[in-house]
C-alpha positions as CSV (number, residue, x, y, z in Angstrom):
1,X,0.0,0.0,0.0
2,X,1.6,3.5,-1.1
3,X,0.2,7.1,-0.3
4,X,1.5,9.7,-2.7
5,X,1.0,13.6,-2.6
6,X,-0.7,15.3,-5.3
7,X,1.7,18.1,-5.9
8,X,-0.9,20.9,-7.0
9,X,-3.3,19.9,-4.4
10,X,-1.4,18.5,-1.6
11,X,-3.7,15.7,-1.8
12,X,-2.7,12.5,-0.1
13,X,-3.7,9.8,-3.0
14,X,-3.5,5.9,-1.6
15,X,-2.8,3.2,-4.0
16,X,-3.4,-0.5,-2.9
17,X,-2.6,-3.5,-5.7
18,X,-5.6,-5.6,-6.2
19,X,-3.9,-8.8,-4.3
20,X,-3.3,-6.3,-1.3
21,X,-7.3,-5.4,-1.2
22,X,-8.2,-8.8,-1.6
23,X,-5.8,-9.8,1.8
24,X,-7.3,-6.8,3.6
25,X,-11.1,-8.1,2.8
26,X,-10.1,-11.3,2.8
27,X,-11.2,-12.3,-0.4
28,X,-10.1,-14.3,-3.4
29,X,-8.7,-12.4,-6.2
30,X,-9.7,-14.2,-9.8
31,X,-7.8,-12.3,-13.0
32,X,-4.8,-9.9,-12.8
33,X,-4.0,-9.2,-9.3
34,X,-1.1,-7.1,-9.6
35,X,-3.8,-4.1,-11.3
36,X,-3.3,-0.9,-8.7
37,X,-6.7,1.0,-7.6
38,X,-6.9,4.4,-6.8
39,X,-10.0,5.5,-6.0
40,X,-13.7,3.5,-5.4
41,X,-16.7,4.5,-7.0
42,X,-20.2,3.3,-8.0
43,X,-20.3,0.9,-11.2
44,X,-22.2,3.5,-13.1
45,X,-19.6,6.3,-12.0
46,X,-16.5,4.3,-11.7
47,X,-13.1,5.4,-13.9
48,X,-10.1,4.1,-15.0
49,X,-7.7,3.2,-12.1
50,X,-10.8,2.6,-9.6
51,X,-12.5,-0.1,-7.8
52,X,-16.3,-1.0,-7.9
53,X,-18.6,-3.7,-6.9
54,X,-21.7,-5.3,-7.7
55,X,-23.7,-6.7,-4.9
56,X,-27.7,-6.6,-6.7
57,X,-28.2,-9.1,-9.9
58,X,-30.4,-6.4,-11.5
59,X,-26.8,-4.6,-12.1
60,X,-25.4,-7.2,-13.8
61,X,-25.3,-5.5,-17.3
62,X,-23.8,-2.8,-16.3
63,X,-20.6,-5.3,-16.1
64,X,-19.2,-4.7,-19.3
65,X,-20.3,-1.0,-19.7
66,X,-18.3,-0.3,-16.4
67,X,-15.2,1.6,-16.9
68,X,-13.8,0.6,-13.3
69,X,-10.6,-1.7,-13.2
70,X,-11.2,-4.2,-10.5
71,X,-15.0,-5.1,-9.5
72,X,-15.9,-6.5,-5.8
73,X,-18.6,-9.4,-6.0
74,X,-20.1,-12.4,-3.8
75,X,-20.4,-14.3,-6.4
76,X,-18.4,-15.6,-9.8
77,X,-20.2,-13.2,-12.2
78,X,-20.4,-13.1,-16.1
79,X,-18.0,-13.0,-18.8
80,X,-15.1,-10.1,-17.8
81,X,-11.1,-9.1,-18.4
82,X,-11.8,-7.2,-15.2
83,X,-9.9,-9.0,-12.4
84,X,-12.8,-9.5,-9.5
85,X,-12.5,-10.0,-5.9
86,X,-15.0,-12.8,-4.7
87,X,-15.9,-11.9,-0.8
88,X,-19.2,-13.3,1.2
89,X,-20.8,-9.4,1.1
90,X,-19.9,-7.4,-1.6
91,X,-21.6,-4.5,0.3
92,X,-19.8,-5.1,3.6
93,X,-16.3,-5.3,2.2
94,X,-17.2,-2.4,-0.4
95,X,-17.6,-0.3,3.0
96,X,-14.4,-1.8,4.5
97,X,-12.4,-0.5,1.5
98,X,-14.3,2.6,1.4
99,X,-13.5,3.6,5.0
100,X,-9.6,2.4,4.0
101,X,-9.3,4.4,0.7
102,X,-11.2,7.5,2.8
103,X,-11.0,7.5,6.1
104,X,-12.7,10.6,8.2
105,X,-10.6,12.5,10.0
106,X,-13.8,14.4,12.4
107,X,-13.0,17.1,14.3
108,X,-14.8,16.6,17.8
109,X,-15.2,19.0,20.7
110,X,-12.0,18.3,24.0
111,X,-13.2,19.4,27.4
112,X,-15.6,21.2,28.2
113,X,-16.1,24.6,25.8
114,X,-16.1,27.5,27.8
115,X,-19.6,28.4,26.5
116,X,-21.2,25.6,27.6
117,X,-23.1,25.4,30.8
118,X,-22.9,22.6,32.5
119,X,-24.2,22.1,36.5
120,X,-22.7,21.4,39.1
121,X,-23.6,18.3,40.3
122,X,-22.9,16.9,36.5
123,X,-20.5,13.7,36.6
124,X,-18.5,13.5,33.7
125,X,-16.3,11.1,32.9
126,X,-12.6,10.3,31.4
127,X,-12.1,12.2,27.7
128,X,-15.6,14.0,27.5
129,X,-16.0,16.6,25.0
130,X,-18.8,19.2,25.1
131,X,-19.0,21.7,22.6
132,X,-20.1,25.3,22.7
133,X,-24.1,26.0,24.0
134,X,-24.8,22.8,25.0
135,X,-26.9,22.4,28.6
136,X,-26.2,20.1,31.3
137,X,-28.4,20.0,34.2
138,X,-28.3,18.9,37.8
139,X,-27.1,14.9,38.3
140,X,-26.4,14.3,34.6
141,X,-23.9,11.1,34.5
142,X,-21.8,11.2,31.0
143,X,-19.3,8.2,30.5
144,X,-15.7,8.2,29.2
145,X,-15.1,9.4,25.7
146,X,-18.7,10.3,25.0
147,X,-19.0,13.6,22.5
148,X,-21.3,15.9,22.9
149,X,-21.7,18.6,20.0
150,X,-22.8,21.8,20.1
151,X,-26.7,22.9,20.9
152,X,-27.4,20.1,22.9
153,X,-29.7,19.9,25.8
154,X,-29.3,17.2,28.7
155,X,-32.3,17.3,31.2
156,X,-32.1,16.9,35.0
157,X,-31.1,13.3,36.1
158,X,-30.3,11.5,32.8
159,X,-27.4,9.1,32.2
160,X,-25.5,8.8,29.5
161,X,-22.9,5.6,28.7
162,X,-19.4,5.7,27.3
163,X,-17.9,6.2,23.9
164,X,-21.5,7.7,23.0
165,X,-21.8,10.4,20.3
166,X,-24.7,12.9,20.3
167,X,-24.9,15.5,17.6
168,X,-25.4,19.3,17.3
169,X,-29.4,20.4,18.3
170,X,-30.4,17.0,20.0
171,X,-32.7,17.1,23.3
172,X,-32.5,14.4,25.7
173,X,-35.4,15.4,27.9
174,X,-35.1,14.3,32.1
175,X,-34.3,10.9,33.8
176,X,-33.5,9.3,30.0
177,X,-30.7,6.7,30.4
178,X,-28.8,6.4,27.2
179,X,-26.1,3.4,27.0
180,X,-22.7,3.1,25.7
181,X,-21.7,3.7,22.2
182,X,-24.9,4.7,20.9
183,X,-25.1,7.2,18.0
184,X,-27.5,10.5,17.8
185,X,-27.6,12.2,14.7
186,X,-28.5,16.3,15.1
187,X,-32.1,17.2,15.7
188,X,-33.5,14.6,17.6
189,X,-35.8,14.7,20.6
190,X,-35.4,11.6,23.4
191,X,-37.9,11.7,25.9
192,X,-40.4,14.0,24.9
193,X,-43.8,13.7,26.3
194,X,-46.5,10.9,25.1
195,X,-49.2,11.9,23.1
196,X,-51.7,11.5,25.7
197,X,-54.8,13.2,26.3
198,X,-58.4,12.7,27.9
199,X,-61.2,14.8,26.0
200,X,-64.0,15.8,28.6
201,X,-66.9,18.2,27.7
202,X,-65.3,18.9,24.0
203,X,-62.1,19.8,25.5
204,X,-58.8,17.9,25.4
205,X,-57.0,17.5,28.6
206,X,-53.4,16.7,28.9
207,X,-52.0,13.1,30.6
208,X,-48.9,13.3,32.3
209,X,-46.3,11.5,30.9
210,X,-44.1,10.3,34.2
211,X,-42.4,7.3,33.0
212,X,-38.9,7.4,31.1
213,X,-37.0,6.4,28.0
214,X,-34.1,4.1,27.9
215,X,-32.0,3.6,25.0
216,X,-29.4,0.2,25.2
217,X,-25.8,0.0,24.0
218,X,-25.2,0.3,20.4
219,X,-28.2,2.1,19.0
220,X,-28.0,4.5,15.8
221,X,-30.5,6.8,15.8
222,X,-31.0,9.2,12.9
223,X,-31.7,13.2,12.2
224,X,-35.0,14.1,13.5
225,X,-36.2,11.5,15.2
226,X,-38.6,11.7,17.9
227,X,-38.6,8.9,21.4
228,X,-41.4,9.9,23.4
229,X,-41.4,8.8,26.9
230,X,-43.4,6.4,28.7
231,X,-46.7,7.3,30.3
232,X,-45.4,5.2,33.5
233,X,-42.9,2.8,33.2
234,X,-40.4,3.3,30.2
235,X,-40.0,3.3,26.4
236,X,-37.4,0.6,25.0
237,X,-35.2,0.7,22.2
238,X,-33.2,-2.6,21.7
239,X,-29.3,-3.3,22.0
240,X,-28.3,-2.6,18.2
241,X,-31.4,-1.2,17.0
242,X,-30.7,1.7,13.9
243,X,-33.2,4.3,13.2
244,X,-33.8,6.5,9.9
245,X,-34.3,10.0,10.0
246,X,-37.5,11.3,10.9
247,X,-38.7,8.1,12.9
248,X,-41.5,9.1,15.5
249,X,-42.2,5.8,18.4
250,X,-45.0,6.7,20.5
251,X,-44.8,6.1,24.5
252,X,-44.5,2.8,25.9
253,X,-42.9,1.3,22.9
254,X,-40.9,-1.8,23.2
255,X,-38.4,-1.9,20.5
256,X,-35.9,-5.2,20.3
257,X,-32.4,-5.8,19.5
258,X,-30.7,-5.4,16.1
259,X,-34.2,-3.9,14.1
260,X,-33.8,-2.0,11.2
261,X,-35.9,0.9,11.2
262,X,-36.4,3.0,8.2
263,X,-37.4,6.5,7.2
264,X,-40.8,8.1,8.5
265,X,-42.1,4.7,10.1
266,X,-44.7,5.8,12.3
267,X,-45.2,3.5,15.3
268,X,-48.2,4.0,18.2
269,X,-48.1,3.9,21.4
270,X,-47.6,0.6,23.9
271,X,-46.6,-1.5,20.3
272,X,-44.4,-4.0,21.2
273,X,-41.5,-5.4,18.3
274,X,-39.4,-8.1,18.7
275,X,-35.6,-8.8,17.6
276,X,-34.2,-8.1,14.1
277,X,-37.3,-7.1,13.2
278,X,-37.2,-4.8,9.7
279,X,-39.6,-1.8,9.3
280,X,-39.3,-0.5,5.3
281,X,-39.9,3.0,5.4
282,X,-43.2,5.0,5.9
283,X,-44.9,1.9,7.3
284,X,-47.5,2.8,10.5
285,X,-48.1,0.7,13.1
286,X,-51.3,1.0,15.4
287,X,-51.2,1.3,18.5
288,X,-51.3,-2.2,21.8
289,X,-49.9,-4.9,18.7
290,X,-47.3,-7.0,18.8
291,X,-44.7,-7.4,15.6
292,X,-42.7,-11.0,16.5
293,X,-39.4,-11.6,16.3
294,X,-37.7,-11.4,12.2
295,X,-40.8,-10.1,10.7
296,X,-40.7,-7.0,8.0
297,X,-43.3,-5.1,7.2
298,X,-42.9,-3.4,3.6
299,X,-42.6,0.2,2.4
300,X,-45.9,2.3,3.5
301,X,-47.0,-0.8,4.8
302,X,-50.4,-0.3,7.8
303,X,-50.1,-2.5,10.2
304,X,-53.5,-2.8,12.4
305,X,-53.2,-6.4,14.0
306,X,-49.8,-7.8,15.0
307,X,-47.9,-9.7,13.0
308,X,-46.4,-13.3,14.2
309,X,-42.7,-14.0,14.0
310,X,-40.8,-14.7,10.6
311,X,-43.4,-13.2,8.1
312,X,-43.5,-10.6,5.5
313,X,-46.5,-8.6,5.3
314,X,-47.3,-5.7,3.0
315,X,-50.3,-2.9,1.7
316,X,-52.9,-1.6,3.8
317,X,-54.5,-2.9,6.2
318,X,-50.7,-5.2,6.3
319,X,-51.3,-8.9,5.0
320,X,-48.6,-11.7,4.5
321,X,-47.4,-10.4,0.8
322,X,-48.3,-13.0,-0.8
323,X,-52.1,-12.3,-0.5
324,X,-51.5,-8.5,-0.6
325,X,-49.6,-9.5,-3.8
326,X,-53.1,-11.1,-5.4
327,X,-55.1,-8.3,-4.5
328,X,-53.2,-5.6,-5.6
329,X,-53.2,-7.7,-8.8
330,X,-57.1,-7.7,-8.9
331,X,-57.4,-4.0,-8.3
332,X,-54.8,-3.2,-11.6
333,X,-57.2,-5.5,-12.9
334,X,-60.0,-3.3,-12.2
335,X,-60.5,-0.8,-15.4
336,X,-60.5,-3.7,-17.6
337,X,-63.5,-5.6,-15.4
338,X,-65.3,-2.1,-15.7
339,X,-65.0,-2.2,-18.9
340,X,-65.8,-5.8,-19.6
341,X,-69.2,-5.1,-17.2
342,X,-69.8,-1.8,-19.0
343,X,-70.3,-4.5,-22.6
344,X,-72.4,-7.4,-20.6
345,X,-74.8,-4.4,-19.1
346,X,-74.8,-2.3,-22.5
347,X,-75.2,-5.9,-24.2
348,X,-78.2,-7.0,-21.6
349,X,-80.2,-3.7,-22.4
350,X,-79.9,-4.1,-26.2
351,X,-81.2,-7.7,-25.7
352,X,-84.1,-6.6,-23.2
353,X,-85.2,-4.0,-25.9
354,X,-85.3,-6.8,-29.0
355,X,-87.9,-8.7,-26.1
């Protein structure tokens, strides 16, 4: 592996041979290995001297149209000079190399910023760094080497783990326990109240919302995202759950472990999900339903009665796919059958006259 520096630009350039990216992605090189790469891009994008891979079938003809000189694949693919490095998850490695060719060099806030205010009863711990404006109120733990970026606010009494990293603008409301190594993107609000009101006599009166929000280790949450806290007891999201942008979960949501959780998924209150469940984006869940454990419920999908373990369900109200699949195909049917009855009734009319 060489780094070289662009004389106009000062522009550090790495070049790896493609034998030496197959060893780091442990991968099996088939063609020239001995090609160097210089950059990585897209298979519709890629150049000359650069790396791509192909990780979806439906790409496949865009093999020999590519202009890159090595492609990354999980598979043997068709007929091509281009020497290919054959890994388990083209995406995965593609990420690997991506993060070796380009790595980010992030500036984060050290100590405290003179312009934050933090109180004094705040516990912080080895390494913190809080940026300029943030809040801190009264009995906030922070852990070791957990960022804070500017604009934040931490309410009264919350704790947050280690190695944590909470973007500019994000409110964590009071008593929200946050674990370690969990990501917050800017804009998002943890613990905000429940939606919870009582209408008596045409009017709408407020419930309190006294319960909490915990968020386990290893959570990603997106831009935008809004984690209301429980009524009473406490609003879950699961050890390695990732969130989109612009998620809302209601109070007293139970998420699980390692769901994938996609953009403007809109899930009610007290809706429990299990583990590595997948929610495609836009899909709504109703409110005191259970999704099991390895389900997915498809884009814009409505989901209105829970959903057992290990199925797919899609369209609204949410069925297993296959049966949403039929009856979508019936309704595309539709202008055709109007048509068709249209004939029979026009047909039926004429006869009825000749009578």
């Amino acid at each position: 592996m060489n780094k070289k520096l662009r004389a106009h630009t000062g522009e550090v350039i790495m070049e790896m041979t493609v034998k030496e990216i197959a060893d780091f992605l442990e991968g099996e090189v088939l063609g020239d290995d001995k090609v160097v790469i210089r950059g990585i891009s897209g298979i519709k994008e890629a150049k000359e001297g650069e790396i791509t891979f192909l990780s979806n079938p439906r790409y496949n003809n865009l093999i020999s149209q590519t202009r890159a000189s090595a492609i990354i694949a999980s598979e043997k693919i068709g007929a091509t000079q281009k020497p290919v490095i054959l890994v388990d998850n083209a995406s995965l490695a593609f990420a690997k190399i991506l993060n070796k060719f380009y790595p980010k060099e992030l500036v984060r806030p050290k100590g405290v910023h003179p312009a934050a205010i933090v109180a004094r009863s705040v516990k912080l711990g080895r390494d913190v760094g809080i940026g300029a404006y943030v809040v801190i109120e009264e009995n906030v733990v922070i852990g070791d080497n957990t960022i804070i970026y500017p604009g934040c606010y931490i309410g009264h009494n919350t704790q947050i783990g280690s190695d944590t990293l909470i973007y500019a603008n994000v409110s964590i409301r009071e008593s929200v326990t946050i674990g370690n190594r969990v990501v917050i993107q800017s804009g998002s609000v943890i613990g905000s109240d429940g939606f919870g009101f009582i209408t008596q006599e045409g009017r709408h009166q407020r419930i309190p919302q006294i319960g909490t929000v915990v968020v386990e280790d290893e959570v990603e949450i997106g831009a935008n995202v809004t984690v209301d806290r429980a009524r009473f007891d406490k609003t879950v999201i699961g050890k390695g759950t990732k969130i989109d942008n612009l998620v809302q979960i209601a109070h007293n949501a139970i998420i699980g472990q390692n769901c994938i959780i996609v953009a403007q998924v809109g899930i009610s209150g007290s809706t429990t999900i299990g583990n590595n469940v997948t929610l495609a984006g836009q899909a709504g869940l109703a409110g005191h339903i259970t999704v099991g454990d390895n389900a997915t419920v498809a884009a814009q999908g409505g989901v209105t009665k829970s959903v057992p373990p290990n199925t797919l369900v899609s369209g609204y109200p949410a069925k297993p796919h296959s049966i949403a699949k039929r009856i979508n195909a019936c309704i595309q049917n539709l202008p055709r059958l109007y048509k068709t009855v249209a004939e029979i009734k026009k047909m039926l009319n004429k006869k009825d006259r000749n009578c």
